[in-house]
C-alpha positions in Angstrom: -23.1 -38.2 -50.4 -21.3 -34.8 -49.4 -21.1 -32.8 -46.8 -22.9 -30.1 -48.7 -25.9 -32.4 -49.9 -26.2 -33.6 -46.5 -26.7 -30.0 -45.3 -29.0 -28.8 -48.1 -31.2 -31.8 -47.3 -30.8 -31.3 -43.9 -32.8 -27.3 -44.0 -35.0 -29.1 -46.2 -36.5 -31.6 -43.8 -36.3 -29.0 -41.1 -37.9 -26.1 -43.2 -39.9 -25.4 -39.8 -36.5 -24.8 -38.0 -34.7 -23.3 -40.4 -37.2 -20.2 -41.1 -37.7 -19.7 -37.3 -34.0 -19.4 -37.4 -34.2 -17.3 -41.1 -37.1 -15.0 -39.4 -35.0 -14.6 -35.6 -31.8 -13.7 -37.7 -34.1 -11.2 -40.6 -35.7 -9.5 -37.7 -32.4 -8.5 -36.0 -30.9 -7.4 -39.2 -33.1 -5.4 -40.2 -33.7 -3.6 -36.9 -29.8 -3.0 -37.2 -29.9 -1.7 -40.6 -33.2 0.2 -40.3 -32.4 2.1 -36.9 -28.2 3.1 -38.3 -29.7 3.5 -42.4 -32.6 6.0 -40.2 -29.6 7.7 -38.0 -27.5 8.4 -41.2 -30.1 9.9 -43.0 -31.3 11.9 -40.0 -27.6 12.7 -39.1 -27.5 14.0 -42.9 -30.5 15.6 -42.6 -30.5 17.6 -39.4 -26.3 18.4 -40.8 -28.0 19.9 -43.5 -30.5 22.1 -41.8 -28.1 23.5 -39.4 -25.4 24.2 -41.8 -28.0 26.9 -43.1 -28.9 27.7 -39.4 -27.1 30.8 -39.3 -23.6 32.4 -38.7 -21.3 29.9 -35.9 -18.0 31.9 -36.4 -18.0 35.7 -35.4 -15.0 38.0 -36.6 -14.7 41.6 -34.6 -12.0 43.5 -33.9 -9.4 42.7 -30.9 -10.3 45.0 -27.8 -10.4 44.8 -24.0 -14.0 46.6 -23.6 -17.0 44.2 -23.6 -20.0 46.6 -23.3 -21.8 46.1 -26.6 -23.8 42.9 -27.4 -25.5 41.5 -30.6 -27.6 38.9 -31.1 -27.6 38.0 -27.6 -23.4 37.8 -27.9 -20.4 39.5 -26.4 -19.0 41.1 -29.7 -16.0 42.0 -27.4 -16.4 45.6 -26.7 -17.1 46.7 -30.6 -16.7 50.5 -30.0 -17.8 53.5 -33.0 -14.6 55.3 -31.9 -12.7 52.4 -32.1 -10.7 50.9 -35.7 -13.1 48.5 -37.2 -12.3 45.6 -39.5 -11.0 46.6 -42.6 -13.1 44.8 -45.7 -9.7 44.1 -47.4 -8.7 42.1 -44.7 -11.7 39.8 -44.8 -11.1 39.3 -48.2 -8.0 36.9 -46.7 -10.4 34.7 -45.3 -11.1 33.3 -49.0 -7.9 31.9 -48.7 -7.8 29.9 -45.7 -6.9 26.2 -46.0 -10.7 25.5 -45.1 -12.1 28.0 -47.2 -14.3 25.3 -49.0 -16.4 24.4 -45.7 -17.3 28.4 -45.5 -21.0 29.1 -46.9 -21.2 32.5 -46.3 -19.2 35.7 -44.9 -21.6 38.5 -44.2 -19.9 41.7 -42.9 -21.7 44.2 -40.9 -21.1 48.1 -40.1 -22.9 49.0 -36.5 -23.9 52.7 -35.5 -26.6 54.4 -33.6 -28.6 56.9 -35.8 -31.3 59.4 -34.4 -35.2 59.2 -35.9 -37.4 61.4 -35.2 -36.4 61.6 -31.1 -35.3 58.3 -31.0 -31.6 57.3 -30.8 -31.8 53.7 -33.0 -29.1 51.1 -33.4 -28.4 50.4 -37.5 -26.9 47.8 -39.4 -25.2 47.9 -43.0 -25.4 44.5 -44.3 -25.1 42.1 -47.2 -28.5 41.1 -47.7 -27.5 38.2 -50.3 -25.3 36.6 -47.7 -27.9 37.2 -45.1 -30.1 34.6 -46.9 -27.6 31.8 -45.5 -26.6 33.8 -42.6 -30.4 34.4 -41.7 -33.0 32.1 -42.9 -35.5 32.6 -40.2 -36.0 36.6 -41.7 -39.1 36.6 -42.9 -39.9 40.4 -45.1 -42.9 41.7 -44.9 -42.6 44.1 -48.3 -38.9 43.9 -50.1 -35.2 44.2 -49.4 -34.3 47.7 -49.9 -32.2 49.5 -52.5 -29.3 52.0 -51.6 -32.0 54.7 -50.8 -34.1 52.0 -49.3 -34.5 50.0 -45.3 -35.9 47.1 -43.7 -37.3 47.7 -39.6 -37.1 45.3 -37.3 -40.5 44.6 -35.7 -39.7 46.4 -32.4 -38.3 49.1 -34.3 -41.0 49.6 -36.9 -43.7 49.4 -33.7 -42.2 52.2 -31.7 -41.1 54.2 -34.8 -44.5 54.1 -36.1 -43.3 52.9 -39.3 -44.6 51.0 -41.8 -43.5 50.0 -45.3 -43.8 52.4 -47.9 -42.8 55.4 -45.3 -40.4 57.7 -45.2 -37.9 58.2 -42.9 -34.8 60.7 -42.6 -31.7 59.5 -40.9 -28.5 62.1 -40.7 -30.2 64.3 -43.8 -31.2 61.4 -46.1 -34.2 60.5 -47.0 -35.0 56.6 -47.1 -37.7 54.8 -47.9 -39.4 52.0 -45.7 -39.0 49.3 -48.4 -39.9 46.2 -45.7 -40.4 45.0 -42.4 -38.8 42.2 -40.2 -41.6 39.6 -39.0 -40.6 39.3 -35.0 -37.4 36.6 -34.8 -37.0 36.9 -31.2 -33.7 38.3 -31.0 -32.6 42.0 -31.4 -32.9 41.9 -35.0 -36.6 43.0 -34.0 -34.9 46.5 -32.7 -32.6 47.3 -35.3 -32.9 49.6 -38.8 -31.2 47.5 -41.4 -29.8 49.6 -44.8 -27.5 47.7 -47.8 -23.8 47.8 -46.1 -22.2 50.2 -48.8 -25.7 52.8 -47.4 -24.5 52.1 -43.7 -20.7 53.1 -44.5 -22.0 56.1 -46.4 -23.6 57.4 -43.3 -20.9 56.6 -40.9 -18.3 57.7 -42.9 -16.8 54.5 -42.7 -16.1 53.7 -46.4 -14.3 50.3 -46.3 -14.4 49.4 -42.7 -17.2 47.1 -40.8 -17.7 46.6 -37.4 -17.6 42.8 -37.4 -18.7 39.4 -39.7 -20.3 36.5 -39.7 -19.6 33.6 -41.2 -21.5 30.3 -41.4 -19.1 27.7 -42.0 -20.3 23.9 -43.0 -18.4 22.2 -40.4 -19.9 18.9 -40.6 -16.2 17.4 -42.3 -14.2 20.1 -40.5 -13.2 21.3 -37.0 -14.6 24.4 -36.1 -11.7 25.1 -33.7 -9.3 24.4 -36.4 -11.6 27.1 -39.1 -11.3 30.1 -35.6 -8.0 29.3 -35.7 -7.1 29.3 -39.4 -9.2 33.1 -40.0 -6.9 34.3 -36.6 -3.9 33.8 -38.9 -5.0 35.3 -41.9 -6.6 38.3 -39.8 -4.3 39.2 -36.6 -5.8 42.5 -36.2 -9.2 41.0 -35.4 -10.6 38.5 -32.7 -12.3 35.1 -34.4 -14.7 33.1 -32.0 -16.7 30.3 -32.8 -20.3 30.8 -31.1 -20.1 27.3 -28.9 -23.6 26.6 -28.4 -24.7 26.1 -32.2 -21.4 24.0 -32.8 -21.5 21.8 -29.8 -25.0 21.9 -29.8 -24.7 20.1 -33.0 -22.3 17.4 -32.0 -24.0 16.4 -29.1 -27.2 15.9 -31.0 -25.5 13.7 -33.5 -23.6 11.7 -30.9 -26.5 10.7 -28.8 -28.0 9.8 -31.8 -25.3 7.2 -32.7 -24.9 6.6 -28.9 -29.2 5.6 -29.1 -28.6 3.0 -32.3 -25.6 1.2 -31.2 -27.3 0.7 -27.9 -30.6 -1.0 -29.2 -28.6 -2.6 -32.0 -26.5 -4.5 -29.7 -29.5 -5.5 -27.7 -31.3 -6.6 -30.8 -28.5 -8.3 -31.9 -28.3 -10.0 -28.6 -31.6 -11.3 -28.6 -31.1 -12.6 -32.4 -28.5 -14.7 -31.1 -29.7 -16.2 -28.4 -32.9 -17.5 -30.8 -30.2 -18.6 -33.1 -28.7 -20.8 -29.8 -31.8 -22.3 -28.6 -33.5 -23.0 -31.8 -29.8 -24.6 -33.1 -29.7 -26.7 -29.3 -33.1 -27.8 -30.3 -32.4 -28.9 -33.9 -29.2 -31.4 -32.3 -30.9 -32.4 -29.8 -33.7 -33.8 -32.5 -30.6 -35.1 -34.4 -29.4 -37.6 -31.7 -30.0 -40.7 -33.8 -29.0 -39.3 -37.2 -25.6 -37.5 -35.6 -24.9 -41.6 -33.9 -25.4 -43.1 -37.6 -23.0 -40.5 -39.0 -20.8 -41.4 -36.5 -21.3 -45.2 -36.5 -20.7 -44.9 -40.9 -17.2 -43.0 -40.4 -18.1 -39.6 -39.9 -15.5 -37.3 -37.6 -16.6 -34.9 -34.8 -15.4 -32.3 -37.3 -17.6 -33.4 -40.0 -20.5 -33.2 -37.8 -19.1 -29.8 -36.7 -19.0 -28.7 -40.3 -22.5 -29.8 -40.9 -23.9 -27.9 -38.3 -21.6 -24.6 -39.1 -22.9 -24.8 -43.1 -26.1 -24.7 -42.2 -25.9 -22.0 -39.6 -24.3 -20.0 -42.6 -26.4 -20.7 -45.0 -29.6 -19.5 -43.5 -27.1 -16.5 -41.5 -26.1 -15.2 -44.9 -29.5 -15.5 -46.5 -30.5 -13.4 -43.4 -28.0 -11.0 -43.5 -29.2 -10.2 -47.2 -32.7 -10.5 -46.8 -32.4 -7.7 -43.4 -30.7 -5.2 -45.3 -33.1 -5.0 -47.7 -36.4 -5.1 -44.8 -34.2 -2.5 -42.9 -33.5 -0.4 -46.2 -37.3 -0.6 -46.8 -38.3 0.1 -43.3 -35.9 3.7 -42.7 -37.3 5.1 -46.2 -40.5 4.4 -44.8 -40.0 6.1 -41.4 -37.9 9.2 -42.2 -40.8 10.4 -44.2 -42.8 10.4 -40.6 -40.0 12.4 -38.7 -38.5 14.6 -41.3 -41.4 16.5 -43.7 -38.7 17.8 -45.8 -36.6 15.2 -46.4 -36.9 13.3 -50.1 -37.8 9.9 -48.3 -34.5 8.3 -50.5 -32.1 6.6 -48.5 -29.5 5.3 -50.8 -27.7 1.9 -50.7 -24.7 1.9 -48.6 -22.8 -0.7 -49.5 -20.4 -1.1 -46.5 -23.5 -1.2 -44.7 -24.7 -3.8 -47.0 -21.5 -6.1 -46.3 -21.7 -5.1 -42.8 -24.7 -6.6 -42.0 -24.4 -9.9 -44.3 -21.1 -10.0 -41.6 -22.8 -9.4 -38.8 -25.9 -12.3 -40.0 -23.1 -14.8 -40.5 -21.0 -14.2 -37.4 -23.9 -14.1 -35.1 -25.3 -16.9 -36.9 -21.9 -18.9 -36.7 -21.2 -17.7 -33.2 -24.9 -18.9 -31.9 -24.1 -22.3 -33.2 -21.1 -22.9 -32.0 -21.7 -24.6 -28.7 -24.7 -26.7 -30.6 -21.8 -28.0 -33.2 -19.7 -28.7 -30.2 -22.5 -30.6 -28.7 -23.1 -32.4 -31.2 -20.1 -33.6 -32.3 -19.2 -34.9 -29.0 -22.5 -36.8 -28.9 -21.9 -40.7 -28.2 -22.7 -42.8 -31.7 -23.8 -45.7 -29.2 -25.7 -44.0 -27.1 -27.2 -42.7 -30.1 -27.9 -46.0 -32.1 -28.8 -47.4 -28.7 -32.1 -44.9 -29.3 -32.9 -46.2 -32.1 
């Protein structure tokens, strides 16, 4: 009879011992792989949303004023009088090493126009990169045409204006061809028109006053982007808006920071079942460890018998959690995230991970009780009998 048989027979006898073991070890895997499979797909998720959140790198022109804001920003001084941005020179930013992670470049011309009595702020924009850049606009109506203009909600209030109107701004004749639902910002005050419309009006054919671009920075460093657009546009001043970007990071890190945490507690609790249910199991042993001992057996067979068994049921766990904990994130995410397809894929170094983890905690836990065991005494053993 082998080592091996004498194992297998072994879990066999002790079927009671083994699965409290099995269940211990499952329980702690799974956690494990359930709480980092939940992070990861969260992490992707909540990546995914805020790479469409909106513009996180501003370009405008290099100037020592800072009197005019956007957005609740310093645009650093963007002045009518002043040289603006020329449109060829964004063009450069296509070519930037990290031109891949960029999702959209909306420029904008900025001017104040007169309605009626009312001096109003107006914006020439891309409307098809405003889609990325903006996707909390909600248009009541339609986006406007060349002879066409959206209002803000402020605006449109204290304008009196409502879709369908017309308006005349500098001698041309538009027509009101949506409004802005409130966003909260100063969006809600502005008049919007298509960009090429804006630099019609301001005689600013070519030139904007400053661009947004939303870059998908969740494999690249934003400061390394800011820096890479300075060099391909000198003339103009690149900053990265620091509380979308950092308020990313520090979301994602406290969520790793969270499932490490309860992992390692979980997985510090798994072993200590592992410890006292393995102490148990020699201490039941006494007289059948002596007889090995008394037939020829070596403390390192006895060792060896304790270890296989630890590793068999640890790698049956490590399995069996990774599938639970698989199970259980797929189950959750679709609780905390309403959009999110409810598929977490198999990650295979997670897989191996945790079949690692199962047999090392498992293997670890039942080391002393191996050591024990095989320094037990065969005639104070046989003396039990």
């Amino acid at each position: 009879m082998n080592l091996k048989v004498i194992t297998f027979r072994n879990l066999m006898r002790r079927k009671g011992k083994a699965a409290f073991v099995l269940a211990g070890l499952v329980i702690g895997v799974s956690t494990v792989v359930g709480i980092i499979s939940f992070v990861e797909a969260m992490t992707n998720d909540i990546n995914h949303k805020l790479e469409k959140y909106g513009a996180n790198i501003l370009i405008v022109p290099k100037t020592e004023n800072l009197t005019l804001t956007y957005g609740g920003l310093s645009l650093g001084g963007v002045s009518f009088e002043m040289e603006e941005i020329r449109e060829a020179e964004l063009a450069r930013v296509s070519s930037i090493k990290n031109a891949r992670n960029i999702a959209a470049l909306g420029p904008l011309v900025l001017g104040v126009v007169k309605v009626d009595t009312r001096k109003v702020l107006m914006a020439g924009v891309d409307f098809e990169a405003s889609e990325i850049l903006k996707p909390w606009w909600k248009i009541r109506g339609s986006l406007p045409d060349q002879n066409g203009v959206i209002l803000g909600s402020e605006a449109a209030r204290v304008l009196n204006l409502d879709s369908g109107d017309r308006v005349r701004i500098r001698d041309n004749d538009f027509i009101v061809s949506g409004v802005l639902q409130p966003t909260g910002s100063q969006d809600d005050q502005l008049v919007f028109a298509r960009l090429g419309t804006a630099q019609s009006i301001f005689d600013k054919s070519g030139r904007v006053s400053m661009a947004e671009v939303a870059a998908l920075c969740k494999d690249c460093p934003i400061d390394e982007m800011v820096r890479q657009i300075s060099e391909a546009i000198p003339g103009a001043k690149v900053m990265a808006i620091q509380q979308v970007v950092k308020g990313r990071m520090e979301t994602l890190e406290q969520f790793k920071k969270f499932s490490y945490g309860i992992s390692g507690v979980i997985l510090l609790i798994g072993s200590l079942v592992v410890l006292v249910t393995m102490m148990g199991s020699v201490r039941e042993r006494t007289d059948e460890i002596g007889i090995f001992r008394a037939i020829g057996f070596r403390k390192r067979h006895i060792m060896k018998i304790v270890f296989m068994e630890a590793a068999i049921v640890s790698g049956l766990a490590g399995i069996i959690g990774y599938f639970l904990g698989l199970g259980a994130s797929t189950i959750a995410i679709k609780f905390f995230s309403e959009n999110h397809s409810g598929y977490v894929p198999i990650n295979p170094e997670l897989a191996f991970g945790a079949f690692i983890i199962a047999l090392t905690l498992g293997l670890a836990s039942s080391a002393y009780p191996a050591f024990m065991a095989s320094r037990l005494d065969p005639n104070e053993a046989l003396r039990a009998l």
